[in-house]
C-alpha positions as protocol buffer text, in pm:
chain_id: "A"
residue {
  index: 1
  type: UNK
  ca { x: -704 y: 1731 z: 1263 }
}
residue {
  index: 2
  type: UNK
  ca { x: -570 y: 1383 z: 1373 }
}
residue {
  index: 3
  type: UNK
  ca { x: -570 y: 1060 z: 1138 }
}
residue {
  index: 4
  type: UNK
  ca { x: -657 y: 762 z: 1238 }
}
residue {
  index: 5
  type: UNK
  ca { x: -628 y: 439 z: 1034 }
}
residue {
  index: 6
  type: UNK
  ca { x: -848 y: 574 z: 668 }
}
residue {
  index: 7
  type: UNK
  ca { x: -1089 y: 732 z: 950 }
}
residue {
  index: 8
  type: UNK
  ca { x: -1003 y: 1098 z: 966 }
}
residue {
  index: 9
  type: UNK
  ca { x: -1121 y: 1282 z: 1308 }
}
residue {
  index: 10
  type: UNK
  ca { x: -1193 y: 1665 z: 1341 }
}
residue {
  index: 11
  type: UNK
  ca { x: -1151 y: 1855 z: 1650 }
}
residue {
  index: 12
  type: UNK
  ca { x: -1242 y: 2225 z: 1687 }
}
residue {
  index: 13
  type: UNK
  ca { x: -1337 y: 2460 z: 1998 }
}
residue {
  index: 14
  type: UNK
  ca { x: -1251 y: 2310 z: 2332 }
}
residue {
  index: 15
  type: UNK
  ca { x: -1123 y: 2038 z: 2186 }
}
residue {
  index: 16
  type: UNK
  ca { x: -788 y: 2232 z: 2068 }
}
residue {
  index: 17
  type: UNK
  ca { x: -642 y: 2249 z: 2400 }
}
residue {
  index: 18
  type: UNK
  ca { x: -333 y: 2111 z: 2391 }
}
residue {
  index: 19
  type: UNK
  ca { x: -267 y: 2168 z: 2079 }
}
residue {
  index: 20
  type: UNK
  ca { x: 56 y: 2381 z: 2162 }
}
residue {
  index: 21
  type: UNK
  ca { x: 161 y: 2041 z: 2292 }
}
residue {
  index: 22
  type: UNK
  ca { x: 183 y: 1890 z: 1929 }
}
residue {
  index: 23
  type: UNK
  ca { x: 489 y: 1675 z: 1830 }
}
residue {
  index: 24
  type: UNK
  ca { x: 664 y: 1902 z: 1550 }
}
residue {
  index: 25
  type: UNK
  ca { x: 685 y: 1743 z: 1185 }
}
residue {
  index: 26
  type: UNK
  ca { x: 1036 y: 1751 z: 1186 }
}
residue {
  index: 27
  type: UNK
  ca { x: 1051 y: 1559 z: 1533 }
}
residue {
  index: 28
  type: UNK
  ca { x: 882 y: 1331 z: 1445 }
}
residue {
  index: 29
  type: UNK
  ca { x: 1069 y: 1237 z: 1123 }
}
residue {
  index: 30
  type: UNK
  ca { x: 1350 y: 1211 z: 1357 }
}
residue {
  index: 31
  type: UNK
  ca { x: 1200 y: 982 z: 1629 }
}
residue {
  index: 32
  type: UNK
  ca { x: 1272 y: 648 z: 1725 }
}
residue {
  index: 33
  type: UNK
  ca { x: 908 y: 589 z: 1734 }
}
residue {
  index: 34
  type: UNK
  ca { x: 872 y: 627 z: 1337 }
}
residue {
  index: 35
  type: UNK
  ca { x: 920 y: 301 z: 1160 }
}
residue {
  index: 36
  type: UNK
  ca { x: 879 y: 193 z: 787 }
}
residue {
  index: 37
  type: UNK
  ca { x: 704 y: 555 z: 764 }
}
residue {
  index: 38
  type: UNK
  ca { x: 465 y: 438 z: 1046 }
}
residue {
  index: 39
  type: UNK
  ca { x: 387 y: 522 z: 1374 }
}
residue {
  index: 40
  type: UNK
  ca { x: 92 y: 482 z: 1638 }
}
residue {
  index: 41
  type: UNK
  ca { x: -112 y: 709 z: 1841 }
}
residue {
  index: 42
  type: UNK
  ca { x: -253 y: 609 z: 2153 }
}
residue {
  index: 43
  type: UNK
  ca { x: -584 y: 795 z: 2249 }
}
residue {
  index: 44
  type: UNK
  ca { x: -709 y: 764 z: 2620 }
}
residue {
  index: 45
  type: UNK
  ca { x: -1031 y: 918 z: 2622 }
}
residue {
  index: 46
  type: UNK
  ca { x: -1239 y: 936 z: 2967 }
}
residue {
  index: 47
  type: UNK
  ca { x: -1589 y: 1037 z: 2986 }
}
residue {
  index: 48
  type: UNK
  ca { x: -1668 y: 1243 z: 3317 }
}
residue {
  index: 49
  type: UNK
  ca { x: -2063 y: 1283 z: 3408 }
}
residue {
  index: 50
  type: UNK
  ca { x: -2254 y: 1226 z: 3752 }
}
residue {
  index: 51
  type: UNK
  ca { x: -2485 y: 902 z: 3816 }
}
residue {
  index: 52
  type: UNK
  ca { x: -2807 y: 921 z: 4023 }
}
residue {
  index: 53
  type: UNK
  ca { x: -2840 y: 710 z: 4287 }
}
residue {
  index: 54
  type: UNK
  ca { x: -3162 y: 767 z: 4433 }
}
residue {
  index: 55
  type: UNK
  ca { x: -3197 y: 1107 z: 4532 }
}
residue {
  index: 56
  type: UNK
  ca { x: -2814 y: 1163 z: 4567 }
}
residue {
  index: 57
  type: UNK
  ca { x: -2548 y: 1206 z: 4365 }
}
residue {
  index: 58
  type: UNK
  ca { x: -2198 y: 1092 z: 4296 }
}
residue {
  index: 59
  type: UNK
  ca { x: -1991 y: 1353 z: 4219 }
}
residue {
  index: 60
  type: UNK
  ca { x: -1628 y: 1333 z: 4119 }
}
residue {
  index: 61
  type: UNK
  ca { x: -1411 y: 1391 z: 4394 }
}
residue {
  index: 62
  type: UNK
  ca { x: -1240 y: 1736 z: 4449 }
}
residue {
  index: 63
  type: UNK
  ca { x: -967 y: 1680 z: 4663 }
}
residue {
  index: 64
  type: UNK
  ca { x: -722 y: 1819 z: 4460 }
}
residue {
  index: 65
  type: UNK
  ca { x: -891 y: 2169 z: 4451 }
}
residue {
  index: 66
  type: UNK
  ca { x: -966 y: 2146 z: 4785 }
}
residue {
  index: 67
  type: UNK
  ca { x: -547 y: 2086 z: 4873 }
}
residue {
  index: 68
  type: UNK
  ca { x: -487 y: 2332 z: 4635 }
}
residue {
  index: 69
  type: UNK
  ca { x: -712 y: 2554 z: 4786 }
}
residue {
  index: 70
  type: UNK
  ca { x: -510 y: 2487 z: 5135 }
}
residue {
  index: 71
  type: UNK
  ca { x: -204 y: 2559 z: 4949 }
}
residue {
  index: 72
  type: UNK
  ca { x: -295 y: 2900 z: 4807 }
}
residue {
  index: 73
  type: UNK
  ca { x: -470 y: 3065 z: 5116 }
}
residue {
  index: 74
  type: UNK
  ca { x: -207 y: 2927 z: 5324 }
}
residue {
  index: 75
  type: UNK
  ca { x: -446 y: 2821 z: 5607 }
}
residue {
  index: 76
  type: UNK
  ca { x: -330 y: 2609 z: 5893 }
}
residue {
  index: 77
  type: UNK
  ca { x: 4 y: 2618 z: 5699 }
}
residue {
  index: 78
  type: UNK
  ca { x: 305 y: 2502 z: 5987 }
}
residue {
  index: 79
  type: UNK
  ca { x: 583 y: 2519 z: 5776 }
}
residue {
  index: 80
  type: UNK
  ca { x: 790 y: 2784 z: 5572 }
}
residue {
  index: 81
  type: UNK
  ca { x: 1065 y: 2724 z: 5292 }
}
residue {
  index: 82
  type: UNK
  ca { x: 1316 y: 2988 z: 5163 }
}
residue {
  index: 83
  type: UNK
  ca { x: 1415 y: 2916 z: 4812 }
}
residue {
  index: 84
  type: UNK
  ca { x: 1602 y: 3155 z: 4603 }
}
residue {
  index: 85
  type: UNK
  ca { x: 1489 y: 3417 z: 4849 }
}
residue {
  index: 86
  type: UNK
  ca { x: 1108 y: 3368 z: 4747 }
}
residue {
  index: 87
  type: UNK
  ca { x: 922 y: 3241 z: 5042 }
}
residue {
  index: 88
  type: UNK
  ca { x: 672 y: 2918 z: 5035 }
}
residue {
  index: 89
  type: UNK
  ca { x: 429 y: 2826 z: 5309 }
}
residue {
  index: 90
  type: UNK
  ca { x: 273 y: 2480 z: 5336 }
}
residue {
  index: 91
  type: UNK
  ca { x: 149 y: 2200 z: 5566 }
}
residue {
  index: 92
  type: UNK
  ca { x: 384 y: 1951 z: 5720 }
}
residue {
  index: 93
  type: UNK
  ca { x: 83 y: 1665 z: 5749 }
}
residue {
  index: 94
  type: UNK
  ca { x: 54 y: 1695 z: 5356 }
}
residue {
  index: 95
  type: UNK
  ca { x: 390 y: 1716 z: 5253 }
}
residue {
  index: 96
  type: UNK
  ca { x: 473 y: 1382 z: 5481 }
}
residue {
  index: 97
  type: UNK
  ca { x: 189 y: 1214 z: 5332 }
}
residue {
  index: 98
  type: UNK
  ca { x: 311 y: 1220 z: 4958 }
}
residue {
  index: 99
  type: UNK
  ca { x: 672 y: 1193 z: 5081 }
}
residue {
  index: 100
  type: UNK
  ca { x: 887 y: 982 z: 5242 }
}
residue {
  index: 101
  type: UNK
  ca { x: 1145 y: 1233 z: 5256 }
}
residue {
  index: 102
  type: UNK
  ca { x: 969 y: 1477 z: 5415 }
}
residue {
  index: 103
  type: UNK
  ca { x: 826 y: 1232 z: 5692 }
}
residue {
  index: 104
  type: UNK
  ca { x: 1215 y: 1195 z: 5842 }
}
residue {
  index: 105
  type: UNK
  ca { x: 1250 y: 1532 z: 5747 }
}
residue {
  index: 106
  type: UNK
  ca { x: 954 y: 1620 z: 5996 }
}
residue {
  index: 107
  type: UNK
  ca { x: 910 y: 1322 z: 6176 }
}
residue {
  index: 108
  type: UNK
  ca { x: 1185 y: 1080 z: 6185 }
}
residue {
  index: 109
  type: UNK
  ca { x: 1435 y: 1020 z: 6442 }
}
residue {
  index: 110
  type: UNK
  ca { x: 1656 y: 1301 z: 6285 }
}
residue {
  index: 111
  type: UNK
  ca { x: 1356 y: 1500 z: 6260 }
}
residue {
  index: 112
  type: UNK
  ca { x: 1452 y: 1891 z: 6202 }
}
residue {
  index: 113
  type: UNK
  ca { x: 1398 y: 2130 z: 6484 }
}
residue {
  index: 114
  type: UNK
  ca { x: 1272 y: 2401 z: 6281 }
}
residue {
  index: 115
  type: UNK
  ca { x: 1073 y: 2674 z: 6483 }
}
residue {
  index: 116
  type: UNK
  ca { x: 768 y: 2815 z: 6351 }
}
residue {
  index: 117
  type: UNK
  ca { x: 918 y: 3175 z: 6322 }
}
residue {
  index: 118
  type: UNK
  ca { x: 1241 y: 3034 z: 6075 }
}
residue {
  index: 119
  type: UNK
  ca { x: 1202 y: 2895 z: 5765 }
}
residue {
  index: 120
  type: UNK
  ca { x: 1371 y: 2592 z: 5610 }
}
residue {
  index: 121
  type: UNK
  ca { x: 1641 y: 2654 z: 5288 }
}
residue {
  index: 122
  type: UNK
  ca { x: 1616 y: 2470 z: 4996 }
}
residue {
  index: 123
  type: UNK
  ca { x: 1941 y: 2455 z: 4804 }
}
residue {
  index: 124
  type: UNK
  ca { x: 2032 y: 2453 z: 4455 }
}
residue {
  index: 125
  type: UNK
  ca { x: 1680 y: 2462 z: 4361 }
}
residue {
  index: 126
  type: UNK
  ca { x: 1482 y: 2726 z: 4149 }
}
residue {
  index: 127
  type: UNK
  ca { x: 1191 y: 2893 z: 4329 }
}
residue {
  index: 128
  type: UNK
  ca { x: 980 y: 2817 z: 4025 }
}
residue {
  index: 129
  type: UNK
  ca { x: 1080 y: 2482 z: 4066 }
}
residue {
  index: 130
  type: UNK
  ca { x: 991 y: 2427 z: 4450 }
}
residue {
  index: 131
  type: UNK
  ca { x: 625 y: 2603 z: 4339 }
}
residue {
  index: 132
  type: UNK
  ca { x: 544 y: 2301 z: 4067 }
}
residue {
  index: 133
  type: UNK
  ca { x: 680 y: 2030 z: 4314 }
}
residue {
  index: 134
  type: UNK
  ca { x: 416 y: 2180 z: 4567 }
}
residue {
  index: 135
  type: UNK
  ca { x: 180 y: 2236 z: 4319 }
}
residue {
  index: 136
  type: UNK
  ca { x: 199 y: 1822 z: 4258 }
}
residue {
  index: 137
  type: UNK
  ca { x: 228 y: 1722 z: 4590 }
}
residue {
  index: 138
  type: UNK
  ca { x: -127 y: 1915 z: 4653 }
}
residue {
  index: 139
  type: UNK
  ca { x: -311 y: 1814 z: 4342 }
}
residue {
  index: 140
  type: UNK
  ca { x: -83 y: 1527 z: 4207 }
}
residue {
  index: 141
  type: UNK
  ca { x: -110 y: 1680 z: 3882 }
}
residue {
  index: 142
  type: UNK
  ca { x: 193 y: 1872 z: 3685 }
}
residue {
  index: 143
  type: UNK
  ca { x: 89 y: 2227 z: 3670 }
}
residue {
  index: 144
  type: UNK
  ca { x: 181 y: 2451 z: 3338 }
}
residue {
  index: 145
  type: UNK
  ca { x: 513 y: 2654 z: 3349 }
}
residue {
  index: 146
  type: UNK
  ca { x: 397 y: 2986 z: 3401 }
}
residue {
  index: 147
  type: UNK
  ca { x: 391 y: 3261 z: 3159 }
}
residue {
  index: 148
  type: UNK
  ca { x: 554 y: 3444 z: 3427 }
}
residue {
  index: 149
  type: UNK
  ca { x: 856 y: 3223 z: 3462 }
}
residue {
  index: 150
  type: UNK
  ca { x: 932 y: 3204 z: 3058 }
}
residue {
  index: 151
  type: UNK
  ca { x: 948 y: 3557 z: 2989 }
}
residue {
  index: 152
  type: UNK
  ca { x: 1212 y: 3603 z: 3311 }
}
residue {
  index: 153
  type: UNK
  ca { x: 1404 y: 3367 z: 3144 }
}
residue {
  index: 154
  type: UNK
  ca { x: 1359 y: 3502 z: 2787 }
}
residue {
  index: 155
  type: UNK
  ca { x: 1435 y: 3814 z: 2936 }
}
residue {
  index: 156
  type: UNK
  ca { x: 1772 y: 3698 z: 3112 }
}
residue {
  index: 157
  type: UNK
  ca { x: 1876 y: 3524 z: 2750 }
}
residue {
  index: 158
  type: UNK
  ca { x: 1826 y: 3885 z: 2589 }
}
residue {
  index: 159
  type: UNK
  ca { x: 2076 y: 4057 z: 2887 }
}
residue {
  index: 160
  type: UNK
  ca { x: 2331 y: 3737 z: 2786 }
}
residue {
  index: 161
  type: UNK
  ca { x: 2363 y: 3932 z: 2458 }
}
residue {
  index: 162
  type: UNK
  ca { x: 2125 y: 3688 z: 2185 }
}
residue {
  index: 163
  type: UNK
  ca { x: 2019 y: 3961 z: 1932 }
}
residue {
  index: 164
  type: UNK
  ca { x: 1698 y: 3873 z: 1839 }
}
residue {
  index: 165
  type: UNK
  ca { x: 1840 y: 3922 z: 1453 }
}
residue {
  index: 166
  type: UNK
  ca { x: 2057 y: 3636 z: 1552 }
}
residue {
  index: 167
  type: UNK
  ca { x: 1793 y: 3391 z: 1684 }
}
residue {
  index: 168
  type: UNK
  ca { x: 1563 y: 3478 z: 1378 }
}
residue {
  index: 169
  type: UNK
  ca { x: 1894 y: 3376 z: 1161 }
}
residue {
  index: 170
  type: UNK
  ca { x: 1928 y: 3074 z: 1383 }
}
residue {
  index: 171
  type: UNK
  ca { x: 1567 y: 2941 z: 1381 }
}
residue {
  index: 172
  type: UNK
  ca { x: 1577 y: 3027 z: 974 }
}
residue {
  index: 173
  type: UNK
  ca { x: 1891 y: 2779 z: 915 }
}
residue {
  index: 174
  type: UNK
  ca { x: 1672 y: 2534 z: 1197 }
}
residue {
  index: 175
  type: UNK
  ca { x: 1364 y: 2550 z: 940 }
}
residue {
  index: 176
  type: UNK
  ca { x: 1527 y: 2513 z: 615 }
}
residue {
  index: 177
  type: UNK
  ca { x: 1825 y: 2203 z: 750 }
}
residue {
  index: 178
  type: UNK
  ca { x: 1538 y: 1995 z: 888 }
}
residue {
  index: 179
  type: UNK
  ca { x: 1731 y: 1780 z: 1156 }
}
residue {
  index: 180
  type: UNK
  ca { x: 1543 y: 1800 z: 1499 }
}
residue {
  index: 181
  type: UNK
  ca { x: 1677 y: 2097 z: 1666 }
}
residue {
  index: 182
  type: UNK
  ca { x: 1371 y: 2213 z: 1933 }
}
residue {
  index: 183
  type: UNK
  ca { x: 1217 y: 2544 z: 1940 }
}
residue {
  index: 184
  type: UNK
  ca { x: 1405 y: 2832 z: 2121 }
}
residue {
  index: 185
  type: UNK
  ca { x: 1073 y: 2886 z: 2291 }
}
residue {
  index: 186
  type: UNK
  ca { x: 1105 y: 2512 z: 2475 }
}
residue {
  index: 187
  type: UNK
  ca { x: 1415 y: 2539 z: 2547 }
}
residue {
  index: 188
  type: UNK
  ca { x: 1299 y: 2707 z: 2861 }
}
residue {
  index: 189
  type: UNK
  ca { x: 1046 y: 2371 z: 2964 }
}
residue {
  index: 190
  type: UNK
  ca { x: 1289 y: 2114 z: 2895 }
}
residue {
  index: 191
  type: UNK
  ca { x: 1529 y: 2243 z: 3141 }
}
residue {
  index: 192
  type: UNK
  ca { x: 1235 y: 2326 z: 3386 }
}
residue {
  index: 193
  type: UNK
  ca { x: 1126 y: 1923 z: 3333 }
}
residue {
  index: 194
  type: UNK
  ca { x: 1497 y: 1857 z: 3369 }
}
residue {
  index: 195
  type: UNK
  ca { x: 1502 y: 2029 z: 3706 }
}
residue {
  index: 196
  type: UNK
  ca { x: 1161 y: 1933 z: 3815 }
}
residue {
  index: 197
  type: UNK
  ca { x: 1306 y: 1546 z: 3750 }
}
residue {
  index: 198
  type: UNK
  ca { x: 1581 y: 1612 z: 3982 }
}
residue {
  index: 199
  type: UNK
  ca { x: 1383 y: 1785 z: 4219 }
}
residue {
  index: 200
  type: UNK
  ca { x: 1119 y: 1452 z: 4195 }
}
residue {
  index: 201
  type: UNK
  ca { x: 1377 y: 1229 z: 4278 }
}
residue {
  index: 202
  type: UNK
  ca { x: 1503 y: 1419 z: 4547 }
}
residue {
  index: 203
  type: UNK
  ca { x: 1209 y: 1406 z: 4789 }
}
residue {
  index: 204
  type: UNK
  ca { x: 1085 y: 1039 z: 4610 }
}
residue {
  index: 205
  type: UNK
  ca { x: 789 y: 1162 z: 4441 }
}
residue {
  index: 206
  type: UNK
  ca { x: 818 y: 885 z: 4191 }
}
residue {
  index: 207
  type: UNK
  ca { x: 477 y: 970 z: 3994 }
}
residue {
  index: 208
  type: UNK
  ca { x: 670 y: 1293 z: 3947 }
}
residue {
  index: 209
  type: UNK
  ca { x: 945 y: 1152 z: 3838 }
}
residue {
  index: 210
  type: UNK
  ca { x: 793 y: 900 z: 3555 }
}
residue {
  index: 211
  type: UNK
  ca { x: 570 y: 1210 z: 3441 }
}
residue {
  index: 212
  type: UNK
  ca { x: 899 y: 1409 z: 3381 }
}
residue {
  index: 213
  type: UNK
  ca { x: 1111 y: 1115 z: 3233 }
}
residue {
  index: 214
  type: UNK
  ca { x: 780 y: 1066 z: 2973 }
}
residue {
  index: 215
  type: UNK
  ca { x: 793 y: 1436 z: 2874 }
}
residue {
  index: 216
  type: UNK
  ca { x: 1119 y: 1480 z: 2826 }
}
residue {
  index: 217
  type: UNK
  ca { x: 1137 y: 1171 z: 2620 }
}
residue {
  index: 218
  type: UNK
  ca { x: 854 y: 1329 z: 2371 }
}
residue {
  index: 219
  type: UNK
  ca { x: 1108 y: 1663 z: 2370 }
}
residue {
  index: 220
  type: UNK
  ca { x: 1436 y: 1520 z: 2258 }
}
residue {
  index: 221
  type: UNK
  ca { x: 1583 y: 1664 z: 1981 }
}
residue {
  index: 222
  type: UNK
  ca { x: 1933 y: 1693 z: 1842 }
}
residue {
  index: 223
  type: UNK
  ca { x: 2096 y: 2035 z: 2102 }
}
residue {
  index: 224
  type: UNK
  ca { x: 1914 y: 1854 z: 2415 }
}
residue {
  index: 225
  type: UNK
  ca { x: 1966 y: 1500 z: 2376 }
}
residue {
  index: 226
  type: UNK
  ca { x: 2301 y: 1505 z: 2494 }
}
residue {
  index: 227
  type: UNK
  ca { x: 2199 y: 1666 z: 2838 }
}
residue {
  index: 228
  type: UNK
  ca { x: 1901 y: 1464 z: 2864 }
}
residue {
  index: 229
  type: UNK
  ca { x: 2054 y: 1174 z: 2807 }
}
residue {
  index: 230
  type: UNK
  ca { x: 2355 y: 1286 z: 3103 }
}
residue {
  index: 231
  type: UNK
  ca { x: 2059 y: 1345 z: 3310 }
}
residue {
  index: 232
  type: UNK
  ca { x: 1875 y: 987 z: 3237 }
}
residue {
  index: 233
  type: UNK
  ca { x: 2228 y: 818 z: 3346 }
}
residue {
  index: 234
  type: UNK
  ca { x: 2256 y: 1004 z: 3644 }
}
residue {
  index: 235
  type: UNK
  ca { x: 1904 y: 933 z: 3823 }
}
residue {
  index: 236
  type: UNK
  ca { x: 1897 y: 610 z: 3685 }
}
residue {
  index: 237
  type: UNK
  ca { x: 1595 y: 680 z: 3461 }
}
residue {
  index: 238
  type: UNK
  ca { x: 1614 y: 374 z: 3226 }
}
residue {
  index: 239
  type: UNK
  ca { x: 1325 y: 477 z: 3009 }
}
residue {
  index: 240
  type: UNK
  ca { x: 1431 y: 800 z: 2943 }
}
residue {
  index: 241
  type: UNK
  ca { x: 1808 y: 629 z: 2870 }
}
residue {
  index: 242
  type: UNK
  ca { x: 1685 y: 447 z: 2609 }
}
residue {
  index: 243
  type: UNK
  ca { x: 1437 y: 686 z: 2445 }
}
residue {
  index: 244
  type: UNK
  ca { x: 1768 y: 899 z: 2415 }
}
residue {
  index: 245
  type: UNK
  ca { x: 1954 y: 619 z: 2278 }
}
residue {
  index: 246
  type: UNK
  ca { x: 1697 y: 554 z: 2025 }
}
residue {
  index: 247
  type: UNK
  ca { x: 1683 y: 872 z: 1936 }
}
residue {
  index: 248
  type: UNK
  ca { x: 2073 y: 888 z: 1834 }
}
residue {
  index: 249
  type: UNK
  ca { x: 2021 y: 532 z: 1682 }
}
residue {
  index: 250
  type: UNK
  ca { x: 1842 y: 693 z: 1414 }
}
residue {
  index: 251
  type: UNK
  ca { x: 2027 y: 1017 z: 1320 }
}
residue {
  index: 252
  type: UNK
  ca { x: 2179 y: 1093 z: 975 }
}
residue {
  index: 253
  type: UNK
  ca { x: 2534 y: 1183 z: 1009 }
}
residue {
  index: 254
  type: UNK
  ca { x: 2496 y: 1516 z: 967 }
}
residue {
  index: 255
  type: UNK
  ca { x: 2290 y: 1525 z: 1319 }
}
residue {
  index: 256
  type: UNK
  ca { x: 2503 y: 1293 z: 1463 }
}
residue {
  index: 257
  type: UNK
  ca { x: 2791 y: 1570 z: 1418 }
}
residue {
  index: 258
  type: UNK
  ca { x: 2569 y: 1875 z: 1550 }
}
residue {
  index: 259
  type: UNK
  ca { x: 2465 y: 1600 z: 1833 }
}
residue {
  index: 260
  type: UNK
  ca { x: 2856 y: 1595 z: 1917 }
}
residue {
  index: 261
  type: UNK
  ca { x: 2878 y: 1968 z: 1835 }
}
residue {
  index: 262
  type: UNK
  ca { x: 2664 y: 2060 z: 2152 }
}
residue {
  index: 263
  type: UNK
  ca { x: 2791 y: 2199 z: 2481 }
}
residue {
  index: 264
  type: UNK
  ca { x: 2584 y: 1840 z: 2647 }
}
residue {
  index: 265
  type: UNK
  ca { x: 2837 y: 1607 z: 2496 }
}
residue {
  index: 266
  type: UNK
  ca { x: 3169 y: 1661 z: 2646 }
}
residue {
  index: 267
  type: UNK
  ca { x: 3042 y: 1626 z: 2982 }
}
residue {
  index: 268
  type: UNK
  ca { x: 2827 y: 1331 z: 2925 }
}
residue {
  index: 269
  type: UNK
  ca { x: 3112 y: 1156 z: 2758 }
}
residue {
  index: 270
  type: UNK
  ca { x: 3361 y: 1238 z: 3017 }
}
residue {
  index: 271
  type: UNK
  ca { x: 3155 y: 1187 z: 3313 }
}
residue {
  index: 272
  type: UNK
  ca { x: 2987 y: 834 z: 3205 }
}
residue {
  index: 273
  type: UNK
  ca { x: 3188 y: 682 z: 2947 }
}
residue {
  index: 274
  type: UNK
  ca { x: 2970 y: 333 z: 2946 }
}
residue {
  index: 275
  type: UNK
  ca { x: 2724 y: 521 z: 2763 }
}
residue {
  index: 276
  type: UNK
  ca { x: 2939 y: 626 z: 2512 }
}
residue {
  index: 277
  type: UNK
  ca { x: 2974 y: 219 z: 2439 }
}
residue {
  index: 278
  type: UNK
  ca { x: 2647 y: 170 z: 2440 }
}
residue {
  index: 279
  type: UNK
  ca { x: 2562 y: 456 z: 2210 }
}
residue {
  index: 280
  type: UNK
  ca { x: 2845 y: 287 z: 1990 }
}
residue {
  index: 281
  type: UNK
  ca { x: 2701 y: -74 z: 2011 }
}
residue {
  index: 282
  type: UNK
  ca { x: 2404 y: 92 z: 1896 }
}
residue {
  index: 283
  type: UNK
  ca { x: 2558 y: 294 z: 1619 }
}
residue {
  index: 284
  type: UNK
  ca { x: 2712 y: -18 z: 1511 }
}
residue {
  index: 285
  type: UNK
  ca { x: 2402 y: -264 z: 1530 }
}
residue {
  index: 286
  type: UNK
  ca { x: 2273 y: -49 z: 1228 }
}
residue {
  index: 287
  type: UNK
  ca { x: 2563 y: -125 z: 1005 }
}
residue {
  index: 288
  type: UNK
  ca { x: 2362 y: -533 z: 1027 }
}
């Protein structure tokens, strides 16, 4: 159920989806975007149908299915990556048409001479990484993390030694303190959109890039903010600087110490002390 104004909307069947998506209560007491107890929703809605014209018909356009389509059955694919040991095939012609990188890469003067046979290694890169980046360079759409790729990491967290006692302790004292910690459950995507960013920027996909920078600034919370924010600095992502900012603007005290508490800070401090000033110029324009 969404509000809207004193008009209040219902949604039910297919009109749920998404709905896992949802900015959490306790977020969104938190966010910068809250002000005077008031905040606005922006609703894009597009309606999709088919118009006669004469006897034929304009149909939307299926590209995107029909590149993913390329992608999956691997025909006419030229190319092979290694990532992580988990092998990708793909099409040189589309991956130099969404990418400047991979035109020199390719094409350029200092063009690789990669034979068919070998395949080309991706470095410090995650395979399931590398599979969304080709995923949007097919369909220019950000796929889902997969099920697949949450429970491996779930599974790799339980090895680490978290007791699952523990977490339910943990998420408990989350619950009942209130302050914006995330979900242990997205812990998992925000680093995936924190990789996929890097990965974005990497081979200039800059849609990519502003998609990633606008979900992670919907996601911070007070045990990622720190890292985020590290990660905003870095690739210059201004937006996504100041959404963190914001976001630390606003915090009680008591955040602000578990916000300094978490393994993020140190290194963001140390590496880029300018933000520390102007987290501080920040801090101290709310003492006005």
């Amino acid at each position: 159920m969404y509000i809207s104004g004193t008009e209040t909307l219902s949604f039910r069947g297919e009109y749920l989806r998404g709905y896992g998506k949802f900015m959490r209560k306790d977020v969104l007491e938190q966010s910068a975007n809250l002000m005077d107890d008031r905040f606005t929703i922006r609703c894009d809605i597009m309606v999709c149908n088919t118009e006669d014209v004469g006897r034929n018909k304009v149909l939307l356009s299926e590209i995107d299915q029909h590149l993913n389509n390329l992608l999956q059955t691997k025909v006419g694919a030229d190319v092979t990556f290694e990532v992580n040991g988990e092998m990708f095939a793909a099409h040189r012609c589309v991956l130099a048409a969404r990418s400047k990188v991979f035109v020199a890469q390719f094409f350029g003067p200092m063009k690789e001479g990669t034979a068919a046979s070998s395949a080309i290694q991706i470095k410090d890169m995650e395979a399931k990484v590398f599979r969304a980046l080709l995923s949007f360079i097919y369909t220019d759409s950000l796929p889902l993390l997969e099920e697949d790729d949450m429970e491996e990491d779930e599974g790799e967290a339980m090895e680490e030694g978290q007791e699952e006692e523990a977490a339910e302790d943990e998420m408990a004292e989350v619950a009942e303190q209130g302050e914006g910690e995330e979900p242990a459950e997205d812990e998992t995507e925000l680093q995936w959109l924190q990789d996929l960013l890097v990965a974005a920027d990497r081979y200039d996909l800059q849609r990519l890039r502003f998609i990633c920078e606008k979900r992670l600034s919907e996601r911070i919370g007070v045990t990622s903010v720190a890292s985020t924010l590290a990660l905003a600095e870095q690739r210059h992502c201004r937006g996504l600087k100041e959404a963190c900012l914001k976001f630390i603007q606003v915090q009680s005290p008591l955040s602000l110490q578990k916000v300094m508490a978490t393994d993020g800070w140190e290194p963001l401090i140390t590496t880029y002390p300018s933000v520390l000033n102007e987290l501080i110029a920040k801090l101290a324009s709310n003492q006005k």
